[in-house]
C-alpha positions as CSV (number, residue, x, y, z in Angstrom):
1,X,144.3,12.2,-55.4
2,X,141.7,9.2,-57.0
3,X,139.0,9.5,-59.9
4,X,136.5,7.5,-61.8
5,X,134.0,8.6,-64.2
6,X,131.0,7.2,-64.9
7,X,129.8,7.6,-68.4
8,X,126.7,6.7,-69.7
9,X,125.6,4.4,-72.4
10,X,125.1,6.0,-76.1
11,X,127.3,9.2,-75.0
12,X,124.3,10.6,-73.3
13,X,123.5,12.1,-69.7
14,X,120.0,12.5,-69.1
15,X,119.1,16.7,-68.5
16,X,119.2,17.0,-64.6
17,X,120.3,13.6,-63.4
18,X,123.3,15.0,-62.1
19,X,121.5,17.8,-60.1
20,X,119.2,14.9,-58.5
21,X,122.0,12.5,-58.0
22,X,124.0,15.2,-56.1
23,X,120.9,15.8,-53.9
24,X,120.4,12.4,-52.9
25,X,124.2,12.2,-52.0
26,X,123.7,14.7,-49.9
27,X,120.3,13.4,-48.0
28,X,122.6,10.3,-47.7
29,X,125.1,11.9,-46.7
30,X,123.1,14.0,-44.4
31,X,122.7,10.3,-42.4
32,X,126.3,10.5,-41.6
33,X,126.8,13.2,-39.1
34,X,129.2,14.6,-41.5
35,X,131.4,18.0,-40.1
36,X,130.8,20.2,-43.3
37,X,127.0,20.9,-45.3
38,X,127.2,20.0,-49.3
39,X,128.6,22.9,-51.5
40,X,126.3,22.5,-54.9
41,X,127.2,24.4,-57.8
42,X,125.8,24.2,-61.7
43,X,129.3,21.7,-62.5
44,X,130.1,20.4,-59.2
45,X,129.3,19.5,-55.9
46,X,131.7,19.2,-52.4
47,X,130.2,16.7,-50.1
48,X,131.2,15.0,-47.0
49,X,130.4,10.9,-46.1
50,X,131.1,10.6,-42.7
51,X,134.7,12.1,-42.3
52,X,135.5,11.7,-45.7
53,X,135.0,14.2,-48.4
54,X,134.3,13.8,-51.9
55,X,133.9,15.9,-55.1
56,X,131.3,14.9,-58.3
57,X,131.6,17.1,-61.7
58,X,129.7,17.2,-64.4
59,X,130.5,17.1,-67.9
60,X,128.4,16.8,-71.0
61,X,128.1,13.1,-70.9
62,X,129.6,11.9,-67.9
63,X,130.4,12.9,-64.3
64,X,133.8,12.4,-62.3
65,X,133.9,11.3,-58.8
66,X,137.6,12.6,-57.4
67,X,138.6,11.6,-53.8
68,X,141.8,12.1,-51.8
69,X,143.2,8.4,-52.1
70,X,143.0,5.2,-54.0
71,X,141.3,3.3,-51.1
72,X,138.3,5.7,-51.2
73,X,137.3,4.6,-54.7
74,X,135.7,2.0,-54.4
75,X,133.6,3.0,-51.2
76,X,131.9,6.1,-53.4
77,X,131.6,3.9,-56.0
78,X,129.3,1.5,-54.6
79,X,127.6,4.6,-53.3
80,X,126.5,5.9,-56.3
81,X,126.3,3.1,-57.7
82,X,123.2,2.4,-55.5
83,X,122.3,6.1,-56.0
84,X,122.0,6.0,-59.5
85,X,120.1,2.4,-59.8
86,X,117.7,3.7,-57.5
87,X,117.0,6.8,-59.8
88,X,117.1,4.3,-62.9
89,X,114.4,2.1,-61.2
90,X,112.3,5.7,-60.4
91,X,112.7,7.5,-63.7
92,X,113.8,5.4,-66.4
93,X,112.5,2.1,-66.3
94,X,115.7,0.5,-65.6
95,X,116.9,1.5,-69.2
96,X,119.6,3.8,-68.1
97,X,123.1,2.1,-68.3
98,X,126.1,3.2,-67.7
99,X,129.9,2.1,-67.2
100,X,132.7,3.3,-64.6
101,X,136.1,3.6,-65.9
102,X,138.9,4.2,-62.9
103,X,141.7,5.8,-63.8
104,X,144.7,3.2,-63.9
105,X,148.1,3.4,-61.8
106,X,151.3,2.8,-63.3
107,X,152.3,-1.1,-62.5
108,X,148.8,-1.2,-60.6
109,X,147.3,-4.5,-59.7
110,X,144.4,-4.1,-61.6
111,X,143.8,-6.2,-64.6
112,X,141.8,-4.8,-66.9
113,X,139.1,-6.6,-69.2
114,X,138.8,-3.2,-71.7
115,X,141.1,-0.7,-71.7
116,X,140.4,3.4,-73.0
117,X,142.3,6.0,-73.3
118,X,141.4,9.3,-72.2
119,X,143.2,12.4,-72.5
120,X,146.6,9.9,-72.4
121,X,145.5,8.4,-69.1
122,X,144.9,4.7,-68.7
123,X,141.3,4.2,-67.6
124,X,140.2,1.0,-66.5
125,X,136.4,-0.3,-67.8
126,X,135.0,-1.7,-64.1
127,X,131.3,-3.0,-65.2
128,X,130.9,-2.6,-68.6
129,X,127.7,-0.8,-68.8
130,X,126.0,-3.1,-66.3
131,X,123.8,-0.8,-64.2
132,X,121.5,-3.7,-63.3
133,X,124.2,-5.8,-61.4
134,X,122.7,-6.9,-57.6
């Protein structure tokens, strides 16, 4: 099993951008012909992209995106990436920025620029609270 998180600049998650972020994952994902419908909860939401599932949680500051392998990661991550800079653009001017830590493999590949601990786990700083990249 994979995770990121995506935290959000300043320690602070915006009241109900989760809730609309998992309802436009699941319009998107709705475009997929996905086997299973969304399961949406207060904390967390079970979706399905195509054949591949996915799971978001929400915690006070930050959400985690958890998949069943490493490869996935990236994939989601562009996803909502492109989710969330589309709600930025609608409901916060562009001012919303945020930054997606992965968590890091022993002897992995990746070379970090900033590295965090979190709960003793390596996490791995991937665009440095860019959320205006193209």
């Amino acid at each position: 099993r994979a995770s990121s998180t995506f935290e959000f600049q300043h320690e602070f998650m915006p009241s109900g951008l989760f809730e609309r972020l998992a309802s436009m994952c699941a319009s998107q994902c709705a475009t997929t012909k996905a086997e299973k419908n969304p399961v949406c909860c207060e904390s967390w939401t079970l979706q399905q992209y195509g054949s591949k599932t996915f799971l978001l949680r929400k915690h006070d500051r930050a959400f985690s995106l958890h998949v069943a392998t490493d490869n996935e990661i990236p994939f989601f991550i562009r996803i909502l990436t492109s989710i969330l800079r589309k709600i930025n653009a609608e409901s916060y001017s562009g001012k919303l920025e945020w930054r997606v830590l992965r968590e890091a493999k022993a002897g992995g590949e990746i070379c970090p620029e900033e590295t965090k601990k979190k709960n003793s786990v390596k996490m791995i700083d991937l665009n440095h609270f860019s959320a205006a990249l193209g």
